[in-house]
N, C-alpha and C positions, 0 to 999 in steps of 0.2 A: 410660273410666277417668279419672277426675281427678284420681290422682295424675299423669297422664301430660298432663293439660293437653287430652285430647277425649274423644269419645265416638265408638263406633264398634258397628255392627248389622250388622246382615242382613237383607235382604228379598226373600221370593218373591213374583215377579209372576206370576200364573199368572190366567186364564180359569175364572172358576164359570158362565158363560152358558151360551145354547144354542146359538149358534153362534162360529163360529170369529172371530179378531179376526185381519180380513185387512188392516189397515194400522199402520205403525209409530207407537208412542206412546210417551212424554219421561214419565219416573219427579222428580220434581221433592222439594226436600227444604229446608223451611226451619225459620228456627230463631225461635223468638217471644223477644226481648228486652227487658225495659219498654215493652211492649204497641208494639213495631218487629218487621216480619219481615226475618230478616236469610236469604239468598240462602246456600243451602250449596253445592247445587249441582243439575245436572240430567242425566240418567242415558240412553242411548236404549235404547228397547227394539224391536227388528227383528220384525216380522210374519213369517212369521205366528205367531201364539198359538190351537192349536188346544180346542177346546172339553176340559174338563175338566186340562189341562194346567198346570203350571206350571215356570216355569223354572230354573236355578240359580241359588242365591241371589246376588242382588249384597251386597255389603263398602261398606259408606255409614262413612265416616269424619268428625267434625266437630272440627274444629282450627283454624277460623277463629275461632272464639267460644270465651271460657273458660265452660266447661261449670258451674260454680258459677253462672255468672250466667242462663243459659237456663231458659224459663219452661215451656215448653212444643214440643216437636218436630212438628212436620209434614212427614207422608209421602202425597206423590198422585202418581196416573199419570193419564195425560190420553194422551187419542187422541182423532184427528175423525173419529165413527162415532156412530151412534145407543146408546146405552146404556140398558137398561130397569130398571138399580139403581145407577144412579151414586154413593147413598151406602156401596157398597162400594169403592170407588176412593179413599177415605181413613181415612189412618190420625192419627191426636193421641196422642202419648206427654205 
């Protein structure tokens, strides 16, 4: 809302594999500012993430950065595990 000075979403983390995600993984969220990423924040997400699964949305709020000026949002989860489609692990608004 930029009358209010941020921006603020939702995101499900949830598992489209085929198997289960048995170690925990950091939801990370930045912000693209004349071509700088500026650091929103970083979210943990607790294992396990069972197959076909997704979780309750987390509330990502950005009020570091006046929202008039952001170019571009970056949303990814990262975990150290083998991944066979890693480009669904992020998201570009």
């Amino acid at each position: 809302d930029c009358d209010l000075d941020k921006i603020w979403f939702w995101v499900h983390v949830g598992n489209e594999g085929a198997i289960d995600l048995d170690v925990d993984a950091t939801l990370t969220v930045v912000a693209i500012v004349d071509d700088k990423l500026v650091d929103v924040g970083e979210y943990p997400i607790e294992a396990p993430i069972e197959k076909g699964e997704y979780r309750e949305a987390l509330e990502i709020i950005i009020d570091q950065v006046d929202p008039s000026v952001i170019d571009e949002i970056i949303v990814e989860i990262k975990a150290d595990h083998d991944d066979c489609k890693p480009e669904n692990n992020m998201l570009i608004w």
